[in-house]
C-alpha positions as CSV (number, residue, x, y, z in Angstrom):
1,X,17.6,-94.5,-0.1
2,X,15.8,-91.8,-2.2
3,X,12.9,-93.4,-4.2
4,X,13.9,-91.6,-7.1
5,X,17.6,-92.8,-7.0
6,X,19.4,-96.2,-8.4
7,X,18.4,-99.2,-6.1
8,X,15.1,-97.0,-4.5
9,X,12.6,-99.4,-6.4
10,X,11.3,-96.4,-7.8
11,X,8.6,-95.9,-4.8
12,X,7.5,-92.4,-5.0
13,X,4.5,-91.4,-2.0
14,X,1.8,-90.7,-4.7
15,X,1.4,-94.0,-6.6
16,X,1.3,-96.5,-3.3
17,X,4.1,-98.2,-4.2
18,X,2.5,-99.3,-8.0
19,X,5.4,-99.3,-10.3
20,X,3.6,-99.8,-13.2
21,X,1.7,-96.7,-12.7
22,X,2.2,-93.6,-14.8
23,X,1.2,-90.2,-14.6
24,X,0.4,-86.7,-12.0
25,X,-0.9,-88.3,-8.6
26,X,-4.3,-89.1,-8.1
27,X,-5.6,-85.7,-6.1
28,X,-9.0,-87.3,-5.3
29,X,-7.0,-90.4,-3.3
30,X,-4.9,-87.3,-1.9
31,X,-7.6,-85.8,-0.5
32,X,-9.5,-88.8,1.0
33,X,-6.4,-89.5,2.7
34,X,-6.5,-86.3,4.3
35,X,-9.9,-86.2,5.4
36,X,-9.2,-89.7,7.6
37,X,-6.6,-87.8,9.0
38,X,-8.5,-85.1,10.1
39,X,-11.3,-87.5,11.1
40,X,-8.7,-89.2,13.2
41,X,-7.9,-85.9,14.9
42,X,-11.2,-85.5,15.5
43,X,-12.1,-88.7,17.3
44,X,-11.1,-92.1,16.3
45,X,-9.3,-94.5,14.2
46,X,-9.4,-95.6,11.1
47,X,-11.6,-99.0,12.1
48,X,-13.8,-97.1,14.4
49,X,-17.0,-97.3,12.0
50,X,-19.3,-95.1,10.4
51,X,-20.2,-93.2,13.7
52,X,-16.7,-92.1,14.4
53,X,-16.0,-90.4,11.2
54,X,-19.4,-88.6,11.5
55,X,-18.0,-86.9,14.6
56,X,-14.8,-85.7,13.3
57,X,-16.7,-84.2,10.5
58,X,-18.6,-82.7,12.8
59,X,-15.5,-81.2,14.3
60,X,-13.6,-79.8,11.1
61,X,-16.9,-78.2,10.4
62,X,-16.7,-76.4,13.9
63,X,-13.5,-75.5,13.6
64,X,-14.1,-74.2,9.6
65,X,-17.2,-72.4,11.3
66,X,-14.8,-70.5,14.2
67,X,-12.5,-69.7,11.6
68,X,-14.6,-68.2,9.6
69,X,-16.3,-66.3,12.3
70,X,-13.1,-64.9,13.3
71,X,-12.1,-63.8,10.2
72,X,-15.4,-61.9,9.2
73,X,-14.6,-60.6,13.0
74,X,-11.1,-59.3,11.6
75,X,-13.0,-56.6,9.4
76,X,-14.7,-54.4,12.0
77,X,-12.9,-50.9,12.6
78,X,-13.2,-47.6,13.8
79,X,-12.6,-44.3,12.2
80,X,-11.0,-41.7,14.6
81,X,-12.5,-38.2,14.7
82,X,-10.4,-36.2,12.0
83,X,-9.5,-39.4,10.2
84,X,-10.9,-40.8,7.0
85,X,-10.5,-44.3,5.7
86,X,-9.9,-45.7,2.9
87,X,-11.3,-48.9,1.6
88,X,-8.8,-50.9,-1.0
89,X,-10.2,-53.9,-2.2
90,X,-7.6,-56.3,-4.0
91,X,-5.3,-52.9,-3.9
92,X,-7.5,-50.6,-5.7
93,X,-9.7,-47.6,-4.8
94,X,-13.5,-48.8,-3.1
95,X,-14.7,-45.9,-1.3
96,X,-13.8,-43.5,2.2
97,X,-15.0,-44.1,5.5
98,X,-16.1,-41.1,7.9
99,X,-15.4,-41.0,12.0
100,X,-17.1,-43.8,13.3
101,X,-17.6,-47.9,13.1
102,X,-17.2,-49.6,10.3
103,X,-16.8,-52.4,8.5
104,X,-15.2,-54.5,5.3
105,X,-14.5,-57.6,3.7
106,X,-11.4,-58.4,5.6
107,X,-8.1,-59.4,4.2
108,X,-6.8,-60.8,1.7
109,X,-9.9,-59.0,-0.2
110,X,-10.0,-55.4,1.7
111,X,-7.3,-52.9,3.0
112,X,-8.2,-50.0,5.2
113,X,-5.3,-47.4,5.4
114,X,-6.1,-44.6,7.9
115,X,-5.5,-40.6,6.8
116,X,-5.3,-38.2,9.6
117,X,-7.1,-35.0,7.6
118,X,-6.9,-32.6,10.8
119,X,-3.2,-32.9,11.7
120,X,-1.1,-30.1,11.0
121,X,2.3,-30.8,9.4
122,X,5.4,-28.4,8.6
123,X,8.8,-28.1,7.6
124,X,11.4,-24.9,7.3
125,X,13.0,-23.6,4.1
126,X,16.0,-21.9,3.4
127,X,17.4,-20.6,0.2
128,X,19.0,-17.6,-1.7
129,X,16.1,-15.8,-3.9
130,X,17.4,-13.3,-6.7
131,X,14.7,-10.1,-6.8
132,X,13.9,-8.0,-9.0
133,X,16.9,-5.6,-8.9
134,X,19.6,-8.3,-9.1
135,X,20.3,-8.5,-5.5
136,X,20.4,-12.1,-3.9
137,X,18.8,-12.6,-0.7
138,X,18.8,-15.7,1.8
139,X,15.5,-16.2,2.9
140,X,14.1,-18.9,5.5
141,X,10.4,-19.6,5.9
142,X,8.1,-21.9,7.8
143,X,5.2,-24.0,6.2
144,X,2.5,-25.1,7.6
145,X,0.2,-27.8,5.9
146,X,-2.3,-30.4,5.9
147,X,-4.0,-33.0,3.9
148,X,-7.4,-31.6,2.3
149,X,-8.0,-34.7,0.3
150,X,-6.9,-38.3,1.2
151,X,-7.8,-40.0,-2.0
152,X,-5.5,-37.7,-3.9
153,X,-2.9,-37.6,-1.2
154,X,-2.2,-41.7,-1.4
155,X,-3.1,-42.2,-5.2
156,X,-2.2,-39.2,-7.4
157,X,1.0,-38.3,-6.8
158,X,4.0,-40.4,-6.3
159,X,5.6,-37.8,-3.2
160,X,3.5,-35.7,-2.4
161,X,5.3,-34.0,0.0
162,X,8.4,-33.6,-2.0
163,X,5.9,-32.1,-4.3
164,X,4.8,-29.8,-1.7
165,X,8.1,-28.6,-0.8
166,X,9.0,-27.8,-4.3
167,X,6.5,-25.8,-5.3
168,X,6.6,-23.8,-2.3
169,X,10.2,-23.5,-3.5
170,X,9.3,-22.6,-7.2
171,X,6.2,-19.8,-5.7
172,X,8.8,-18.0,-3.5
173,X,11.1,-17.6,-6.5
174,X,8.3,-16.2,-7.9
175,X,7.3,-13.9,-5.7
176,X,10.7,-12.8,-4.4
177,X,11.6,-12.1,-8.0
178,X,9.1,-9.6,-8.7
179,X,10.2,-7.2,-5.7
180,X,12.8,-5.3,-5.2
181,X,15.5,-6.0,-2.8
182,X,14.2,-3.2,-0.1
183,X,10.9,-4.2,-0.5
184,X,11.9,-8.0,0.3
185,X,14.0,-7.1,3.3
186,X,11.8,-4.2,5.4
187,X,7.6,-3.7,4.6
188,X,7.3,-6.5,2.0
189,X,7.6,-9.8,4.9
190,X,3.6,-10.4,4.9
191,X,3.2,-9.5,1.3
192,X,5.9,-11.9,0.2
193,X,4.2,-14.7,2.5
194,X,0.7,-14.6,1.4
195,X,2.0,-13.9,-2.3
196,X,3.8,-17.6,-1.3
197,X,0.6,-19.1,-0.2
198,X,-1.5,-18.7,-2.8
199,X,1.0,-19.6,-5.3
200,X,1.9,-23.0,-3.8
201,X,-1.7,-23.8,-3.3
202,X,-2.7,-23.0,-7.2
203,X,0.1,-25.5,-7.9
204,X,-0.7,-28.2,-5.5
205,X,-4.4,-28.0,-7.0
206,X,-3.1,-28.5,-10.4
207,X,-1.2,-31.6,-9.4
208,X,-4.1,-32.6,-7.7
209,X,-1.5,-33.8,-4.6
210,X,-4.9,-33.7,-1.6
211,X,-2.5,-31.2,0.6
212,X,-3.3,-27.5,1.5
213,X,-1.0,-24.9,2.4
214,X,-2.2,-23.4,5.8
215,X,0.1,-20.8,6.5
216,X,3.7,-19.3,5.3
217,X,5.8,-17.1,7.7
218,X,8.5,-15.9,6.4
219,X,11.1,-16.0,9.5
220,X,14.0,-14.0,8.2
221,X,14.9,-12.2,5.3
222,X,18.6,-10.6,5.1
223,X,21.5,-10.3,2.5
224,X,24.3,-12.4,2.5
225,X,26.3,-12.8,5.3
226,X,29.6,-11.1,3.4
227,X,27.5,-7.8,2.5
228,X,25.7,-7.7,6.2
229,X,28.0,-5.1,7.3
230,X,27.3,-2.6,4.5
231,X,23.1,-3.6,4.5
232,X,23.5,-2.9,8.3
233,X,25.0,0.7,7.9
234,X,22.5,1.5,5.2
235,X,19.3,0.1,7.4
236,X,21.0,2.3,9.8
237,X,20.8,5.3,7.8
238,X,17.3,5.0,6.5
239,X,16.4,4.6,9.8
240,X,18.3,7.9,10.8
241,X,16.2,9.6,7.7
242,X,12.7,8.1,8.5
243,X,13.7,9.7,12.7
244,X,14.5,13.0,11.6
245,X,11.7,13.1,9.6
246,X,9.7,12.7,12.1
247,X,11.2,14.8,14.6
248,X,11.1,17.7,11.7
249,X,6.9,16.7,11.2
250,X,6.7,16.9,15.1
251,X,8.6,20.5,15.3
252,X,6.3,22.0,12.4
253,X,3.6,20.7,14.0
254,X,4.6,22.1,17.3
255,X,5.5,25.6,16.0
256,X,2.6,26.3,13.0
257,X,-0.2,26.1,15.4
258,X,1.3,28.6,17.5
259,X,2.3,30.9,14.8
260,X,-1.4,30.8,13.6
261,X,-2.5,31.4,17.2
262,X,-0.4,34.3,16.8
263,X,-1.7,35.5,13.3
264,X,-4.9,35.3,14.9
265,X,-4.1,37.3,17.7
266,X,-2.7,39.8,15.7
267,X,-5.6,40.1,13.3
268,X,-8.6,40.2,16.0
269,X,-6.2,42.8,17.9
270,X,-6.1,45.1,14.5
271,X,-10.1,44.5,13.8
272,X,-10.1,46.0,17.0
273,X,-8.1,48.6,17.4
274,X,-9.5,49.7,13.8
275,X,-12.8,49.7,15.4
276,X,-11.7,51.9,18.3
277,X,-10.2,54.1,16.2
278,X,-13.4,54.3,13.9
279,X,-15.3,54.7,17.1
280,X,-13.4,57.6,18.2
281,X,-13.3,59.6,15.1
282,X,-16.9,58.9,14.8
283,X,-17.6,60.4,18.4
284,X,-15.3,63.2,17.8
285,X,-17.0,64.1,14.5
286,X,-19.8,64.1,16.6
287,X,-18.8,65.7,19.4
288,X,-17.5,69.0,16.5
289,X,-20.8,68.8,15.6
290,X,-22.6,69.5,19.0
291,X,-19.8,72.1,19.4
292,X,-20.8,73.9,15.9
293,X,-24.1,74.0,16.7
294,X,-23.5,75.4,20.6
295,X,-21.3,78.2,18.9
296,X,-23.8,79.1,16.9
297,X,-26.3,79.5,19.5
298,X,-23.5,81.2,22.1
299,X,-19.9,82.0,20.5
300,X,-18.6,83.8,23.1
301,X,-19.6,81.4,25.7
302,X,-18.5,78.6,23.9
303,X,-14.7,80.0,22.9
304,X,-14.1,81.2,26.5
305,X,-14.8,77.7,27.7
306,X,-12.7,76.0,25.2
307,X,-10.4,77.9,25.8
308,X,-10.4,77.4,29.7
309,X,-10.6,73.6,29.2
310,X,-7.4,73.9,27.0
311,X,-5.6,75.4,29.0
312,X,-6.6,73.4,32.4
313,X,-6.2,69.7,30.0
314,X,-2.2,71.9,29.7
315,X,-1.2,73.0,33.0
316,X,-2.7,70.3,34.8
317,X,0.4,68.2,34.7
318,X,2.8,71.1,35.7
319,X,4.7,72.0,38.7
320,X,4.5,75.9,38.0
321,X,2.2,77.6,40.0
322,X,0.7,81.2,38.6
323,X,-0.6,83.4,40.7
324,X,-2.3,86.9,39.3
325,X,-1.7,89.6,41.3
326,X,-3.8,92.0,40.0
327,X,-7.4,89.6,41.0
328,X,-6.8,90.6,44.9
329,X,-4.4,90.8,47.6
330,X,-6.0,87.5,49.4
331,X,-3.8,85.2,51.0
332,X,-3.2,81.5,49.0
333,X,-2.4,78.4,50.4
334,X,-0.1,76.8,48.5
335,X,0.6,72.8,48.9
336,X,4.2,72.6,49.6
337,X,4.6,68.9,50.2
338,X,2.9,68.2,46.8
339,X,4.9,71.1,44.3
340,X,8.1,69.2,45.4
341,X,7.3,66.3,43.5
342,X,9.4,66.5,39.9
343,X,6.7,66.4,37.1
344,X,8.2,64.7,34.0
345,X,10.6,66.4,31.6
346,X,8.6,67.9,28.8
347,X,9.3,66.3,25.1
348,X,11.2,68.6,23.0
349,X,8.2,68.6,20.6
350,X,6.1,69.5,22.6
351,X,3.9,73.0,21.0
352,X,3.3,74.4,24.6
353,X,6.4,76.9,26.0
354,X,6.5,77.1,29.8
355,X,8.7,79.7,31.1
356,X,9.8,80.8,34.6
357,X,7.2,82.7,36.8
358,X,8.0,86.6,37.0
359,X,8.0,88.5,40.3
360,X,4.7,89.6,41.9
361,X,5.5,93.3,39.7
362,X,5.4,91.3,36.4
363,X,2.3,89.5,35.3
364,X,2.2,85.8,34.8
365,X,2.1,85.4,30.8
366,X,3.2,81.9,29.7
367,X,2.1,81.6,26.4
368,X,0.7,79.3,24.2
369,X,1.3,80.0,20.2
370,X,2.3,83.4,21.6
371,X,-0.8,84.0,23.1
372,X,-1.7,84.8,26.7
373,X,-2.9,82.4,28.8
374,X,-5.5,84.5,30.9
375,X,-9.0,84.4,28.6
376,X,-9.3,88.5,29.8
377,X,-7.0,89.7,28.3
378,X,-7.6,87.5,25.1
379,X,-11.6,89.0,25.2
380,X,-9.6,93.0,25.4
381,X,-7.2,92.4,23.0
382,X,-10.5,92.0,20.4
């Protein structure tokens, strides 16, 4: 029966069976009690004599000894390369451990947690961004990150994470919404992702969260999917424009060259056909000079033998032979095979008349400004 129930005799463990005893238990009697037990553990009885309960005091303190020797053992650890640790005592904040051994007061009095600073984490974001002309545009981009400080990262923020994710969120709104939608969707990628980066980093600073943004790629940009069509056609005609562009540069850059080669050819070919011409009206002036100056000295002389060389620089191309019969009766030899050949037509303009050769009675007189051609005569007709 219970001892604290009717008919129990009221004979609770503490008080030894005394019922006239009141009060809490006697804790010095408790704890005797349990040191005989022990001692009895150790080695012996209750009536084994003072000897016996030396020696199982002897063993609790070996036993309190290994235990303790254990436990100090329990505190030793060993920071990994590109970890830090972090030293909690009773839960709060006691210092950071660098890559190597260690040690601290183990538990329940110090808490280690381990921070892996070198690890690279990431995670992909999708959303629709509104730029700066209205236009919505779904964007996806890729995050990469890691913790830069770990006492910040376990103790200042809450989530740091979800903090991180957010204001990469709230930096690509802002950067989105200051370009315009062509901008965002063709040259701008790089620009829009490093614009990103340094956003999110000033904000994750601020809130002192210990993580750093490594690097932001912005993996697609694109208009919705029910306008694609009509963004497709108009990429397609930009990039029409931006080919025949080129293909226009290329042509002009083809055909100018060659039209200045041209100019140039043109221009050295008049400096020098301007200085032939010079150079012959300069040796001509001179030549009328030295002729001056010979008629001077001999005019008769001189007129007969122009007026030989004109008329052999005239009849030197023509098929008409002219004989004078009145020089001699000796025989000529005349070069049939050669006076067959058909001399060219004569220009219309031409100021010298040829006519036919007379018979052997007549005299040969082609003339020339309606003089005759044989210098004699010209010297008697004076």
């Amino acid at each position: 029966m219970p001892w604290n129930q009717p008919g129990g005799n009221d004979r609770d463990p503490w008080s030894g069976g005394n019922k006239n005893r009141q009060g809490p238990p006697d804790l010095d009697e408790l704890f005797k009690k349990l040191t005989r037990k022990l001692g009895n553990f150790g080695g012996g009885g209750e009536g084994d004599g003072p000897g016996v309960g030396r020696a199982g005091s002897a063993g609790i303190l070996g036993l309190l000894i290994l235990g303790l020797i254990i436990w100090a053992a329990s505190g030793f650890y060993i920071v990994g390369e590109g970890e830090r640790g972090v030293v909690l005592r009773f839960g709060q904040y006691q210092s950071v451990s660098e890559a190597g051994p260690h040690w601290h007061i183990p538990a329940p009095v110090d808490k280690v947690e381990m921070v892996d600073i070198d690890q690279v984490r990431s995670f992909s974001h999708r959303a629709s961004m509104l730029t700066q002309d209205e236009n919505i545009v779904d964007i996806e981009l890729a995050v990469q990150y890691r913790i830069k400080d770990p006492v910040d990262f376990l103790f200042r923020v809450r989530s740091p994470e979800l903090t991180l994710q957010q204001a990469v969120e709230s930096a690509l709104r802002e950067a989105v919404g200051k370009q315009k939608m062509d901008f965002v969707l063709n040259e701008g990628r790089p620009q829009i992702a490093s614009k990103t980066k340094q956003l999110a980093d000033n904000m994750l600073d601020s809130y002192k969260t210990g993580l750093e943004v490594t690097t932001v790629n912005l993996q697609q940009s694109q208009p919705p999917e029910h306008v694609q069509d009509a963004f497709n056609d108009a990429i397609k005609a930009r990039e029409d424009n931006v080919r025949f562009v080129n293909e226009a540069e290329a042509y002009s850059n083809g055909i100018v060259p060659v039209a200045r080669g041209k100019a140039a050819r043109v221009i050295e070919e008049a400096a020098a056909y301007k200085a032939q011409v010079v150079a012959e009206a300069k040796g001509d002036a001179s030549r009328f000079s030295q002729l001056v100056k010979a008629y001077e000295r001999a005019p008769d002389v001189t007129r007969e033998r122009l007026y030989l060389e004109t008329v052999e620089s005239v009849l030197e191309n023509s098929s008409k032979v002219m004989v004078d019969v009145k020089s001699g009766n000796s025989l000529m030899y005349l070069p049939l095979d050669k006076l067959g050949i058909q001399p060219e037509k004569p220009k219309e303009s031409s100021h010298f008349v040829q006519r036919s050769v007379p018979s052997s009675s007549q005299s040969s007189t082609p003339l020339r400004s309606g003089r005759p051609l044989n210098g004699r005569t010209g010297r008697e007709s004076r």
